[in-house]
C-alpha positions in Angstrom: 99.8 -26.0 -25.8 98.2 -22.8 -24.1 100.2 -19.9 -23.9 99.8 -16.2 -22.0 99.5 -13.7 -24.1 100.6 -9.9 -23.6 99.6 -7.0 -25.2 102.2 -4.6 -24.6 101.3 -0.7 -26.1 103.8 1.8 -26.3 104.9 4.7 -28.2 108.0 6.7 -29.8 107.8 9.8 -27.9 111.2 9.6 -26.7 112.7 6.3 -26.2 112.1 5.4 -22.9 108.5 4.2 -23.9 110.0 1.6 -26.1 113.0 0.9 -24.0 110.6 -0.6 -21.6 108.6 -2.5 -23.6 111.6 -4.0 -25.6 112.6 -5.1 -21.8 109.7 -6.3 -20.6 109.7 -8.8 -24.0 113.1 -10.2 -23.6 113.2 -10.3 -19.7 109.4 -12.4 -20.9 111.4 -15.0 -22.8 114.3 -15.0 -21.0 112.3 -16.9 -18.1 108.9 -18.1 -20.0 110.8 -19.1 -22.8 107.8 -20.0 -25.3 105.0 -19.9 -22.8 104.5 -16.3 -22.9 103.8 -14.7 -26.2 104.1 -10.9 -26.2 103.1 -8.7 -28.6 104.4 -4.7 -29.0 101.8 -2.3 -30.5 103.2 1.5 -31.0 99.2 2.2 -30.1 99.1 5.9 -31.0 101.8 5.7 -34.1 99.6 2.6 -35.8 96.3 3.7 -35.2 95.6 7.5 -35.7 96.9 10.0 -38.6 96.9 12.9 -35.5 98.1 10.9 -33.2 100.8 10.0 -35.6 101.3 13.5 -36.2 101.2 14.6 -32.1 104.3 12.1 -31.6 106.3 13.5 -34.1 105.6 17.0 -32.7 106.9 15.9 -29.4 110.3 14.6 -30.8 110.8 17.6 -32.7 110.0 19.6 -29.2 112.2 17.4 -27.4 115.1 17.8 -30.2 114.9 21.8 -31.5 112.9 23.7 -28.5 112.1 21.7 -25.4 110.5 25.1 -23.5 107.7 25.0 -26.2 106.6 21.1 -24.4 105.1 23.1 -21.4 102.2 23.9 -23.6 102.0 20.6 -26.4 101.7 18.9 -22.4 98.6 21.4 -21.3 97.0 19.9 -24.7 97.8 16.3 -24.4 96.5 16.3 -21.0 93.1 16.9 -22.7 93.1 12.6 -23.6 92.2 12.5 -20.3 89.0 14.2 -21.0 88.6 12.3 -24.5 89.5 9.1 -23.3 87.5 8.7 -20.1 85.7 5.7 -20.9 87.1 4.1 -24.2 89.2 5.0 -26.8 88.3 8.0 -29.4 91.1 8.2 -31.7 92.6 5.1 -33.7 89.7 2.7 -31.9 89.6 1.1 -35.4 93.0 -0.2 -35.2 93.1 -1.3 -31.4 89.5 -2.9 -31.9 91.4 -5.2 -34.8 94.4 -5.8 -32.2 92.1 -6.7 -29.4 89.9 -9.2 -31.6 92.7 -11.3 -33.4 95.5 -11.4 -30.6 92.9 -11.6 -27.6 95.4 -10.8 -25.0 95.2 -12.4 -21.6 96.8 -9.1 -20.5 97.0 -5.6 -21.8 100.2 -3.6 -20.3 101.0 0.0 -21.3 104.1 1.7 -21.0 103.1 5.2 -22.1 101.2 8.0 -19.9 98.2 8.2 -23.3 97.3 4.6 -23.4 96.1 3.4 -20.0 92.2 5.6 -20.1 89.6 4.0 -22.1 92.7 1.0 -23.4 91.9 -0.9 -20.8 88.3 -0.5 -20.3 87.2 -1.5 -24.5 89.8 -4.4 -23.6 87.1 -5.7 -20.9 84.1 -4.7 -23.6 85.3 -6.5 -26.2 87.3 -9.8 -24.7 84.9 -9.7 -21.5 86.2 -8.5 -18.3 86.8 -12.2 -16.9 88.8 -12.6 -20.0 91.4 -9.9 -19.8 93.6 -8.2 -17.0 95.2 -4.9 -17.2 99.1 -3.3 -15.9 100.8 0.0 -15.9 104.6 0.3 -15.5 104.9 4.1 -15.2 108.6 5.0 -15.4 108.4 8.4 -13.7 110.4 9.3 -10.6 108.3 11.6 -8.6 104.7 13.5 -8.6 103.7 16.7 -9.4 103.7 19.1 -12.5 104.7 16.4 -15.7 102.9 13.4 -14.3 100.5 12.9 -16.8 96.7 12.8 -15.5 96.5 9.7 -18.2 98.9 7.4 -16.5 96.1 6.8 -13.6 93.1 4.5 -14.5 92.0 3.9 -11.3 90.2 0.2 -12.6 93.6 -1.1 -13.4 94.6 -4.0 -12.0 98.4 -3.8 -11.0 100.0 -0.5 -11.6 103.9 -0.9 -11.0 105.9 2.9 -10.2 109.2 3.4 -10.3 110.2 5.2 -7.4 107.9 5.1 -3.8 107.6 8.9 -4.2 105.9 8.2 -7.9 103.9 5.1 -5.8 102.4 7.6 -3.2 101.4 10.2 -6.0 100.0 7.6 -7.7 97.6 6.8 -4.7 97.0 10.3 -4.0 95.4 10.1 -7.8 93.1 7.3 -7.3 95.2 4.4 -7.6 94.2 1.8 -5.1 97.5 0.9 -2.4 96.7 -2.5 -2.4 97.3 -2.7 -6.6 100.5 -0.5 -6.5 103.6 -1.7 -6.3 107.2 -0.2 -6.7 109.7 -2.2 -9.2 112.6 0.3 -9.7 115.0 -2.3 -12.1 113.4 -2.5 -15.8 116.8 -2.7 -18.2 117.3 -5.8 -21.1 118.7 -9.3 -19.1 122.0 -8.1 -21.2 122.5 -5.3 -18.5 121.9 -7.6 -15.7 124.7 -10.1 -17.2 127.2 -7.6 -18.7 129.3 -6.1 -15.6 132.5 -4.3 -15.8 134.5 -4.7 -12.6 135.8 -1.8 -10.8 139.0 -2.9 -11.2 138.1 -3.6 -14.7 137.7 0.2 -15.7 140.6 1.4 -17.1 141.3 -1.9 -19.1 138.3 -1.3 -21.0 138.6 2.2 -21.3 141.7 1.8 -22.6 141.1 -1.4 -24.8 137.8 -1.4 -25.8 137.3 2.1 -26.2 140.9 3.8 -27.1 141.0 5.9 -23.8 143.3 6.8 -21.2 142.5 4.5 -18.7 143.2 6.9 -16.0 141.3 10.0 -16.7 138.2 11.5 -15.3 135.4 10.1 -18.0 132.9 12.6 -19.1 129.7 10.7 -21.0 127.9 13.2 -23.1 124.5 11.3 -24.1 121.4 11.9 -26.0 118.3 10.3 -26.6 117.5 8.0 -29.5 116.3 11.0 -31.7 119.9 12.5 -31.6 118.8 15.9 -29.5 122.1 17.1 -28.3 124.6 19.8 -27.2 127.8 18.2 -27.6 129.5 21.2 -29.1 128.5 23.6 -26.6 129.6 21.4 -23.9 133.3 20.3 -25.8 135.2 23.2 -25.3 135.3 23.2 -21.9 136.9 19.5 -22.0 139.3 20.6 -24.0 140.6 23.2 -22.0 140.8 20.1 -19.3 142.5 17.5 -21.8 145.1 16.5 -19.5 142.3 16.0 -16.7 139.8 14.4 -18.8 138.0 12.7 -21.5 134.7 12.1 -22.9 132.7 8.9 -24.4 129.9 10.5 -26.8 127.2 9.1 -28.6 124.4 10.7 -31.2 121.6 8.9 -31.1 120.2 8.4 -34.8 121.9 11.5 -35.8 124.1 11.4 -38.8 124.7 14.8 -38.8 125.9 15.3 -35.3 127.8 12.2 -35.5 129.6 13.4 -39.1 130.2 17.1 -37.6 131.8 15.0 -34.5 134.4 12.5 -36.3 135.1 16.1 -38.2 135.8 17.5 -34.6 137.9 14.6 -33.0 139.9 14.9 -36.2 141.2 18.8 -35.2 141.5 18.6 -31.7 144.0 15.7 -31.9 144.9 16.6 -28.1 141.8 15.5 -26.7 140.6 12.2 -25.7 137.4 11.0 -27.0 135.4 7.7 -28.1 132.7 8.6 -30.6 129.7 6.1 -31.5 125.9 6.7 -32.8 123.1 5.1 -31.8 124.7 2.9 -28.8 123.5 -0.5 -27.7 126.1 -0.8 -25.1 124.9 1.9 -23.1 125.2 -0.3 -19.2 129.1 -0.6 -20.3 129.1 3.3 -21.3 128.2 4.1 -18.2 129.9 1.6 -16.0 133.2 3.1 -17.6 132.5 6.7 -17.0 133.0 9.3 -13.5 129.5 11.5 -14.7 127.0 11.6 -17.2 125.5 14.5 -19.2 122.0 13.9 -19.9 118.5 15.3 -20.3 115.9 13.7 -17.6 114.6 10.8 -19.8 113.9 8.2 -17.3 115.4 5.0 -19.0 118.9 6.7 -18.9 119.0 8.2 -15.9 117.3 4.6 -14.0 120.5 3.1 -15.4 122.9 5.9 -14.4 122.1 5.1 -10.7 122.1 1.4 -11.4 125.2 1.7 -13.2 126.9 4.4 -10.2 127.1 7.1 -12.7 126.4 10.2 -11.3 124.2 12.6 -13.8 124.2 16.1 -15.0 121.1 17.5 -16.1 121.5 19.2 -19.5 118.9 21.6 -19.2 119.9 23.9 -22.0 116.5 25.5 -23.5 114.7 24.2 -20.7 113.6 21.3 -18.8 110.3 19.7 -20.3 107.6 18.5 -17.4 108.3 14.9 -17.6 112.2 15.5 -17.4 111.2 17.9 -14.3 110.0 14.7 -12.6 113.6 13.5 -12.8 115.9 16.4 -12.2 113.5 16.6 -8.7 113.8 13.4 -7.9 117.9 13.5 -8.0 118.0 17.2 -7.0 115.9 16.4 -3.5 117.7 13.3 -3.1 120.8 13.6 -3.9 121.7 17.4 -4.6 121.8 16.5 -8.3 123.4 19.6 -10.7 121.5 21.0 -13.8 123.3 23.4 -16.2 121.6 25.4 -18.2 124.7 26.8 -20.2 128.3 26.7 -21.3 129.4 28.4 -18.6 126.8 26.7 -16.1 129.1 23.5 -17.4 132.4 24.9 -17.1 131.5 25.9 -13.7 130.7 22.7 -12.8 133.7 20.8 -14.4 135.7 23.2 -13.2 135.2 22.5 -9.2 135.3 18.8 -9.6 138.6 18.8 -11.7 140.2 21.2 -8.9 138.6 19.7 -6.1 138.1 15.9 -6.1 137.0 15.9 -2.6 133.9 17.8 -4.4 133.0 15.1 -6.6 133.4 12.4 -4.3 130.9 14.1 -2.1 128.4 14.1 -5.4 129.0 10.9 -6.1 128.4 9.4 -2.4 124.7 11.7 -2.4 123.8 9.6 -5.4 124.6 6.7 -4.5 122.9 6.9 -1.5 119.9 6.7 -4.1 120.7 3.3 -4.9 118.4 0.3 -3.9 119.2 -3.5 -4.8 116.3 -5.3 -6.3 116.2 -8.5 -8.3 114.6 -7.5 -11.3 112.8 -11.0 -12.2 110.1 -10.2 -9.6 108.3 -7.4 -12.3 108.0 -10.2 -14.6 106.8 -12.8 -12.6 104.0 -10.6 -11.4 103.5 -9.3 -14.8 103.1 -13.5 -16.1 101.2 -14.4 -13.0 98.7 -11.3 -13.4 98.3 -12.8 -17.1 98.2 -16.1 -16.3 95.1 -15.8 -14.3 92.6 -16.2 -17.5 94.5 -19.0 -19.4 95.7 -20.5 -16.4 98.7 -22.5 -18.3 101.2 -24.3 -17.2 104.7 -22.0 -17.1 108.1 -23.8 -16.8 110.1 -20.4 -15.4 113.9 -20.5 -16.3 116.7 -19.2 -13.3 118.6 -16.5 -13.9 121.2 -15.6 -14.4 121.1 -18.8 -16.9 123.5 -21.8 -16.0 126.7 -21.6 -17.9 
């Protein structure tokens, strides 16, 4: 039986590349079932020792000194230059993917493989043979969108926001090949709703917590880059106002120092996990967020209703910029930059509910409803133009 077959190509810097390619794979067999075969590459990990090296750089930026990404961005934005036409470093290794997977379709996730990707794709598999996609997961234009998301020969390129979709144009992208698709989380998140009156039983049942108190969720990415302990004594001075959900990423340290913590300040409510999977329920059970601009968590903060503070201690890296301005224009969204910047903050809402209601209404109002099959039908029916196989598509949500 003929199948389409997608070459998805992602990489670790962050987790928001591989978020995204994770979802586009299960949402892929949740409705193709076994007609679509897809195929994750971590492109620049697999294929090059420096490019290797360059995404562990940007994770140790990202975790120990974000300010120092303003210039590690100035040099990656030199692939541009290097890839114009085909790929330079690790062609070996995407020249070996290319020729023994033969994708129908090569989709990339990641602002460093869209230039030159796609075009050896067409050189090697023939251009009749092969079609090319970009989701690009930033929310607005400007400083920190990469130059190497745009290859203007692409043949869909899918933004997240319409502010992203008209910078996009603005850089070459033809209109008539862009397309906004704002929802990209796992089918689990689509399924797995906590109703509003729902709340406090699972606060209180599922997680240990008051189920009355204002929520506090202090995140982090997957690499564990955090400031939980600058940002915990100010909720302790609050403790009969409010609680926190916290979770560490792949940190063992941070998540040992916090079990260490909740163990001495036995008059404060807190749930402590690591690395979450269940960060839709996390957030569906908390009144804010804390959280750098990565734009997997903060697309499901405003799916989820849960309004975000920027953490922007040491400073805000470019691509995080492309957040914080997206929520700050639209919806007055809060950075803090400090302890006290938080306490501040905290402080108002917890004395003035009226102020966080008002918060909390401007993000909303940020909010659009979107049924988030159509992405993958487009991405399967872009693909399915070479093989031209027959699909039996599944409903969702699945019968029960």
């Amino acid at each position: 039986m003929s199948k389409v077959r997608i070459l998805i190509l992602t990489s670790s810097t962050g987790g928001g590349h591989d978020a995204r390619a994770e979802a586009l794979a299960e949402w892929c067999f949740e409705l193709y079932r076994h007609d679509v075969d897809v195929r994750i590459e971590q492109m620049l990990e697999k294929s090059s020792v420096v490019a290797r090296s360059g995404v562990n750089l940007y994770n140790w930026i990202q975790k120990k000194s974000p300010w120092m990404h303003k210039v590690f961005y100035t040099v990656v934005e030199g692939l541009s230059l290097l890839n114009q036409r085909t790929v330079t470093l690790g062609r070996h290794y995407y020249l070996e993917v290319l020729k023994d997977y033969r994708p129908h379709l090569v989709l990339s996730v990641h602002d460093c493989l869209n230039r030159g990707y796609f075009q050896l794709a067409r050189q090697i598999l023939g251009a009749a043979n092969v079609r090319t996609a970009t989701y690009c997961g930033e929310f607005s234009g400007g400083w920190g969108y990469s130059r190497n998301w745009i290859e203007t020969s692409v043949d869909l390129y899918f933004s997240r926001t319409p502010t992203a979709a008209d910078y996009a144009v603005k850089k070459g992208i033809l209109p008539a090949r862009s397309k906004v698709r704002s929802l990209l989380m796992r089918p689990r998140a689509h399924l797995e709703t906590i109703p509003e009156n729902e709340v406090g039983h699972y606060r209180e049942h599922q997680l240990g917590l008051d189920p009355d108190l204002f929520t506090v969720f202090l995140a982090t990415g997957g690499n564990g880059a955090h400031n939980h302990f600058a940002l915990l004594p100010t909720l302790v001075r609050h403790a009969d106002k409010c609680q926190a959900i916290i979770i560490c990423g792949r940190n063992k340290q941070a998540y040992n120092e916090l079990i260490h913590w909740r163990a001495n300040h036995p008059e404060f409510n807190c749930h402590i996990e690591g690395y979450s999977e269940i960060m839709h329920l996390l957030m569906q059970v908390s009144d804010v967020i804390v959280t750098r601009g990565g734009t997997t968590t903060c697309s499901k903060a405003l799916a989820f209703k849960c309004p975000i503070i920027f953490n922007a201690f040491g400073g805000i890296m470019p691509q995080e910029q492309l957040t914080w301005k997206f929520f700050r224009n639209g919806a007055g969204s809060q950075k803090v930059e400090s302890a006290a910047d938080f306490a501040t903050l905290i402080g108002e809402w917890l004395r003035n509910p009226m102020a966080y209601a008002r918060a909390r209404r401007q993000f909303l109002a940020l909010r659009s409803d979107e049924d988030p099959t159509v992405l993958i039908d487009e991405i399967v029916q872009l693909a399915n133009e070479v093989p031209r196989a027959k699909l039996t598509r599944q409903p969702f949500p699945p019968a029960r």
